[in-house]
C-alpha positions, 0 to 999 in steps of 0.5 A: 605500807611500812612507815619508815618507806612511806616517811621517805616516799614523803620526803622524797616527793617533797624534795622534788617539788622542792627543786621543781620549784626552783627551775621554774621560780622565774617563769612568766605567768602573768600573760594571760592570767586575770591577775591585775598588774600591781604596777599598773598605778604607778612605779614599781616597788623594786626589791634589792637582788638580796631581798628578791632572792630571800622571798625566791627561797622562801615562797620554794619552801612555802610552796613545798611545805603546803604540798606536804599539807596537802598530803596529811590533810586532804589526800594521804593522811598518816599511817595508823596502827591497827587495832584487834579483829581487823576484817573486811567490814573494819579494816582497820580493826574497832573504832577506839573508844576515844575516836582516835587511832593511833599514828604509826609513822617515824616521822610524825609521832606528836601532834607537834609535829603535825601542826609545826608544819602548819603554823611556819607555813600559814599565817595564824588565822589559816593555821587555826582553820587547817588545823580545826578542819574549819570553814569561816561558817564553823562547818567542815572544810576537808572531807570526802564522800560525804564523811565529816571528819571533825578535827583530823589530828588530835593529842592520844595520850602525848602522842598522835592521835587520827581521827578514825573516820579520815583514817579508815577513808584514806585506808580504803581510798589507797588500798588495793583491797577496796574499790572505792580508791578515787583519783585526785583532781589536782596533778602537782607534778608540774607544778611552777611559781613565780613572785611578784614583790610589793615591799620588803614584807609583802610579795604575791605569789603565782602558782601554776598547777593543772587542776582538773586537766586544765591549766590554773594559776592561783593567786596567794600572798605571802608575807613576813610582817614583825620579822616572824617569818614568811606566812602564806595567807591561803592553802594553795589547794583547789 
């Protein structure tokens, strides 16, 4: 797909889920969800309409900016130039030596870019474990088929550089060329949040998806300690 089309298929996606967001922030979700109550010992913490609003917009753009995540490191990726003697065997053409093939995106040229994404979204410790492809353990936490991908992004000379395995996956999980093309498990067309404020730097955060056909809401915190910004403290990904 042209770069520039696919940059704005991105942006449009991004920007309607963006939106979705905002219709349903003040849906009801905790009725039968095993979230505990955090009032249940005692008063709750009451923000004022001006705060409550501030964490409404920025668990919308959290929300949003983790969806882009999702896509550039678990189910899209970024397009990549292809290299010389492109076949059916390498659809890509020869492996570069440094592992790397190069990115050919309009919008993602560096990996700054990239990795800005991750750290205004994600609190420190998770940025660092997205970014490395890391489980706590050290092994690697996105990959599929059995691929091992190692670091999915890398510098390529001041610009962005994709690791060749995850490139030629998502190649081929995306081409019509290629049988192995796989459904993903998670439908975030539906996809809906509603907070719950424990102070003015803290907040949970409810998000209902369907995963695996079925209705879930997964717990996150956000929080905004030190004025630095709000930081989820999890993907939203299951």
């Amino acid at each position: 797909m042209n770069s520039s089309k696919s940059a704005f298929i991105a942006t449009v996606i991004v920007a309607l889920l963006a939106v979705a967001a905002a219709v349903f922030a003040f849906w009801y979700m905790r009725q039968g969800s095993e979230v505990q109550d955090p009032y249940a010992n005692g008063a709750p913490y009451r923000p004022t309409r001006e705060t409550q609003e501030k964490m409404l917009d920025a668990a919308g753009v959290l929300i949003s900016d983790n969806f882009t995540i999702v896509r550039l490191y678990i189910t899209r990726g970024v397009d990549v130039r292809k290299e010389p003697y492109a076949n059916t065997d390498k659809p890509l053409g020869n492996t570069p030596e440094d592992g790397l093939f190069s990115a050919d995106s309009e919008l993602y040229q560096t990996l700054e870019d990239i990795e800005s994404i991750v750290d205004r979204t994600f609190i420190a410790e998770e940025a660092d474990r997205i970014k490395n492809n890391r489980l706590n353990n050290g092994s690697t936490y996105y990959f599929h088929a059995g691929n091992d991908f190692g670091r999915i992004y890398d510098d390529k000379n001041g610009r962005l550089g994709v690791n060749a395995a995850f490139a030629e996956f998502m190649f081929r999980a995306h081409s019509p060329d290629f049988p192995e093309t796989w459904e993903y498990h998670i439908d975030w067309s539906g996809i809906s949040f509603d907070i719950e404020p424990l102070s003015d730097y803290e907040c949970r955060v409810l998000v209902k998806l369907e995963v695996d056909g079925q209705e879930r809401i997964l717990e996150r915190r956000m929080s905004n300690y030190d004025e630095e910004g709000w930081r989820l403290d999890k993907l939203v990904h299951e």
